[in-house]
N, C-alpha and C positions, 0 to 999 in steps of 0.2 A: 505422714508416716506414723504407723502406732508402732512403738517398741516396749515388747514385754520381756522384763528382768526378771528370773529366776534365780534365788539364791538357794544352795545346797548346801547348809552347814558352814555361809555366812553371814556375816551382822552386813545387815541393807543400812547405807549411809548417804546421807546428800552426796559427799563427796565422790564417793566411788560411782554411785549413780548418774550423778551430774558427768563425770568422766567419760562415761562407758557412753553415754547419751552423743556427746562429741565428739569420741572417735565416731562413731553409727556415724554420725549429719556429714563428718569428713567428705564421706565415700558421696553423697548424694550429690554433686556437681556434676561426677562423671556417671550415674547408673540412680536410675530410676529408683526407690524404695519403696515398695509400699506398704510394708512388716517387718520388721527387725525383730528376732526372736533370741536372748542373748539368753543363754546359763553361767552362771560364775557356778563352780564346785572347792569343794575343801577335801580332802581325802585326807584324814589325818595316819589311815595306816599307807599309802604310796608315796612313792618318794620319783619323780614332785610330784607333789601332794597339790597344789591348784592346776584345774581345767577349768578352760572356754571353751564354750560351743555359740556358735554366729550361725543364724540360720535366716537370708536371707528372701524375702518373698520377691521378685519382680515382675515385669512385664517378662515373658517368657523364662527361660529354663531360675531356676533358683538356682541361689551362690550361697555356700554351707562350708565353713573351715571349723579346724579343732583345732588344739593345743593343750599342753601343759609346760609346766615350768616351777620353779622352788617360788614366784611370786605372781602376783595377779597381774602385775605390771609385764612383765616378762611374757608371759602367755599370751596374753591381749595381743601385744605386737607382735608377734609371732603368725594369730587368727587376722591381723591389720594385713601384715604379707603377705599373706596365704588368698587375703579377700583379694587385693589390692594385685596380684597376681592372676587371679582369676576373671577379676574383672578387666584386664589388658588383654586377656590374649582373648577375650569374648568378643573386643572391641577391634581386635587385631584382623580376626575371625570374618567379621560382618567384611572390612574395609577390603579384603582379598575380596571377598563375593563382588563388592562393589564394583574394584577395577578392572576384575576379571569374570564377568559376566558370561555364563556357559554359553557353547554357540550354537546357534539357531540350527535345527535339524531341517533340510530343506525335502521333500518329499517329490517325487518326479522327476 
């Protein structure tokens, strides 16, 4: 998986880095990855003032949440719900097709 961090107006820290790296690897047990594309923002005139933006690459459709909130932490798991949401009902999605496979059109 490559994951590229964008900072907008913040200081890049192992920590936070490090952070943001393992929520991303979380999600990979249940959904494929093959690009992580995160932005951290700082908005010092909005109130709240930090955004995340997740823009996932996969095997088929891409999975992309947003957020804001007064802290980085805050937001984050907000765009964790939002993925973490998105990739259930994706999953929910296939397992209906599975059980319920459309019925043969018989012709004649």
């Amino acid at each position: 998986m490559k994951l590229t961090l964008k900072h907008i107006h913040v200081r890049s820290t192992d920590a936070l880095d490090s952070w943001v790296e393992e929520q991303i690897l979380s999600l990979q047990p249940v959904l494929q990855i093959d690009e992580a594309n995160v932005t951290l923002a700082h908005d010092l005139e909005a109130s709240p003032a930090f955004v995340v933006k997740v823009h996932l690459v996969t095997p088929g459709p891409d999975v992309t949440a947003e957020a804001c909130d007064h802290t980085f932490q805050a937001a984050f798991q907000k765009v964790m719900v939002g993925l973490r949401g998105k990739i259930s009902s994706r999953a929910t999605r296939k397992q209906k097709r599975q059980r319920n496979p459309e019925p043969l059109m018989r012709v004649g």
